[in-house]
C-alpha positions as CSV (number, residue, x, y, z in Angstrom):
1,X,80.8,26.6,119.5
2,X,80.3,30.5,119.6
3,X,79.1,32.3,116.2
4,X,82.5,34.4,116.8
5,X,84.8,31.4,116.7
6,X,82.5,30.2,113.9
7,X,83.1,33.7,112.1
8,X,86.8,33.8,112.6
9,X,87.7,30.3,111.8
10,X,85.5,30.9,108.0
11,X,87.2,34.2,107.6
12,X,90.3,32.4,108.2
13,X,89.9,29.7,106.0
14,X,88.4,32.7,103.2
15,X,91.9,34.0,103.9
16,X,93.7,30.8,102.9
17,X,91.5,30.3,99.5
18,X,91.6,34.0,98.7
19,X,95.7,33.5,98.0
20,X,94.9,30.5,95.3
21,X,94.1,31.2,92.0
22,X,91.3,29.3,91.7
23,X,90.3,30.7,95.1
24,X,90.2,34.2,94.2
25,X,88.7,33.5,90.7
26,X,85.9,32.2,92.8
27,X,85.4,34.6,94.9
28,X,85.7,37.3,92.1
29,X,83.2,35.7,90.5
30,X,80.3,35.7,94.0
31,X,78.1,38.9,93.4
32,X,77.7,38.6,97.4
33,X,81.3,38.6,98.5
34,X,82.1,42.4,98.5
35,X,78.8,43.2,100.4
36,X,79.3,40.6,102.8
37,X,82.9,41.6,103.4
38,X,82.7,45.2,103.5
39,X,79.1,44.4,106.1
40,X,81.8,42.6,108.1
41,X,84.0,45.2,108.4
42,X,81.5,46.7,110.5
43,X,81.8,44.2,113.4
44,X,83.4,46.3,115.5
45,X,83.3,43.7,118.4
46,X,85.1,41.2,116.7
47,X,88.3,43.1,115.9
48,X,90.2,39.4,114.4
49,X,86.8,38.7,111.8
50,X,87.9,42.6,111.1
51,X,91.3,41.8,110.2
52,X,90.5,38.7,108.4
53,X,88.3,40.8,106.3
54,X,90.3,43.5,105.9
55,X,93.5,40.9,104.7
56,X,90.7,39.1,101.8
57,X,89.6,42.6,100.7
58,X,93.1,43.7,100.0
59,X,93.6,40.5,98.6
60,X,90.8,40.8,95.8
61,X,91.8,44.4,95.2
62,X,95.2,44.1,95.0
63,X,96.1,44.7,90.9
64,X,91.9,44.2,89.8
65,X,90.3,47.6,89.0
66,X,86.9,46.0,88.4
67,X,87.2,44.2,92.1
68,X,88.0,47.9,93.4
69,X,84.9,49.1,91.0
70,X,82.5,46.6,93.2
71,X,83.9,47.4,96.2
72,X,83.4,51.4,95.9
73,X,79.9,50.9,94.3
74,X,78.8,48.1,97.1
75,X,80.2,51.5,99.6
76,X,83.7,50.5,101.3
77,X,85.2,53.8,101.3
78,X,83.0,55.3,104.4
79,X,83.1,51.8,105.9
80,X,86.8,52.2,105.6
81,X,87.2,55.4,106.8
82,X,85.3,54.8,109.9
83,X,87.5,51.4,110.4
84,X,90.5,53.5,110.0
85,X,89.7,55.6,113.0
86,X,87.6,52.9,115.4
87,X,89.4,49.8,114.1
88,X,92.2,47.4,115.6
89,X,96.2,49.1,114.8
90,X,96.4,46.2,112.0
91,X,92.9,46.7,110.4
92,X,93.7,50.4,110.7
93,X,97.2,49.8,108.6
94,X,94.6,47.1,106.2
95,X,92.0,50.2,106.0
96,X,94.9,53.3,104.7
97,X,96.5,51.0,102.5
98,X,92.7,50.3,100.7
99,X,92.1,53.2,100.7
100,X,95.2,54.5,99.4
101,X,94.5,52.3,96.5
102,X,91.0,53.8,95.8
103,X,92.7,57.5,95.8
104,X,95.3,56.5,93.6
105,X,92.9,55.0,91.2
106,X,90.8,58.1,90.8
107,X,93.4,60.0,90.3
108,X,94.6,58.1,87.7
109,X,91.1,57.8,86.3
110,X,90.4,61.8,86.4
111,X,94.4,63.0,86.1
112,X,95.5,66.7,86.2
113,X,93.6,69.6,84.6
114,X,92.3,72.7,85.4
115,X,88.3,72.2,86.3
116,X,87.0,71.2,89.7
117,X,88.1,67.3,90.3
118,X,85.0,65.1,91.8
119,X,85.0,61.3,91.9
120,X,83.2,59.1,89.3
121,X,81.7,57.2,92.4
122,X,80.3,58.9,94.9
123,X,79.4,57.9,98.3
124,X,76.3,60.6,98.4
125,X,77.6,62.5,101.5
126,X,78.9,66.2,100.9
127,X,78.7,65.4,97.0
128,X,77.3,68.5,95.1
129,X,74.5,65.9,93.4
130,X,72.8,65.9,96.9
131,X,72.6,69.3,98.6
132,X,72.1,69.2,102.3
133,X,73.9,65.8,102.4
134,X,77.3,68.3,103.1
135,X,75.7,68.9,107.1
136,X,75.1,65.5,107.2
137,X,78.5,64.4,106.1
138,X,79.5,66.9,109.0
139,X,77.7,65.1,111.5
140,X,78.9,61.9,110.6
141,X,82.3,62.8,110.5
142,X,82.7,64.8,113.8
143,X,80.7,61.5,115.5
144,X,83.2,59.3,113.8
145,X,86.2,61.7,115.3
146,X,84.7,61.7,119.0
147,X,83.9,58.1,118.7
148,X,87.6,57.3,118.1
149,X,88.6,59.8,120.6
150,X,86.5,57.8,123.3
151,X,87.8,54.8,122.3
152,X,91.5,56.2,122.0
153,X,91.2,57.4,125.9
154,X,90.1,53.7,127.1
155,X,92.6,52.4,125.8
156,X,94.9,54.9,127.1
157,X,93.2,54.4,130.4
158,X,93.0,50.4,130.1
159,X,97.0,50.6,129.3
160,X,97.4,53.1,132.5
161,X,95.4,50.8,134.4
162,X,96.8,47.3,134.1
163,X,101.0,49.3,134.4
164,X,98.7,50.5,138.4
165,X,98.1,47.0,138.4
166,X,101.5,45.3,137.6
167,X,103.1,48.1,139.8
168,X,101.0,47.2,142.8
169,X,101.2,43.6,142.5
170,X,104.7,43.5,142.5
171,X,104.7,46.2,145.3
172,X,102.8,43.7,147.3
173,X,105.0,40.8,146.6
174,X,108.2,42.9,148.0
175,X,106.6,43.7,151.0
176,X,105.1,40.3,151.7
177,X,108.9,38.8,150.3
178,X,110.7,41.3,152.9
179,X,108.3,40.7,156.3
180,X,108.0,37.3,155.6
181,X,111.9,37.0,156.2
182,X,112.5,34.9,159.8
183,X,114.6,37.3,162.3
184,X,116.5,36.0,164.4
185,X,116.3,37.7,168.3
């Protein structure tokens, strides 16, 4: 058996346990499982162990600020960013709504006033604690675009591709249909 069927049928199972309470406890409890996940994440071959991932994480953060606390300190929110843009259309809808959460938190954490707003956890890139990390984050960022633009146009292409394909197999099968036809002299 492949380590990718291996992978996906664990995740899946993960994904069952996570929904019990006694699952969850558990795997609130593991001081691995957040950095393991969010590594996961990363696979961007195996777009299923992606969305498995992505389903537990939402899972464990779903109504537990301290989960959410481990997550952003163990670093999901780049990891999530980039899965957002390079990820599968369902880990990408997994990856907003996460991420959505982690906004809405630190807004409710910092709330409305007057000063300059930055976030209690930072991820180190473009924050005003590490100067020259803002270039960086630059770099990273525009990579991360072109990267999802590349991957955007083959699948464009693939898509455009296997309509040629359908199109000329069924051109095929007309003509082969219509001289194959006995005619009578």
């Amino acid at each position: 058996m492949l380590v990718k069927d291996l992978s996906e049928k664990a995740l899946a199972s993960l994904g069952q346990l996570v929904v019990t309470q006694m699952g969850k406890k558990a795997m609130e409890e593991g001081s691995t499982v957040p950095k393991s996940l969010i590594e996961i994440l990363t696979w961007e071959d195996k777009p299923k162990c992606q969305e498995y991932t992505a389903y537990i994480l939402m899972v464990l953060a779903h109504q537990s600020w301290s989960q959410r606390e481990k997550m952003a300190k163990a670093g999901i929110v780049p990891v999530l960013l980039e899965v957002t843009l390079l990820g599968s259309p369902l880990v990408q809808k997994r990856a907003v709504k996460l991420l959505q959460w982690f906004k809405d938190e630190r807004n409710v954490r910092i709330g409305p006033h007057s000063c300059p707003q930055t976030s209690r956890v930072s991820s180190g890139i473009g924050s005003p604690m590490s100067p020259g990390s803002g270039e960086e984050g630059k770099k990273m960022m525009e990579n991360l675009v072109k990267q999802s633009l590349y991957k955007n146009m083959e699948m464009i292409t693939r898509r455009g591709n296997v309509d040629l394909e359908r199109e000329a197999c069924r051109l095929k099968s007309l003509i082969i249909s219509t001289s194959s036809k006995s005619l009578t002299y």
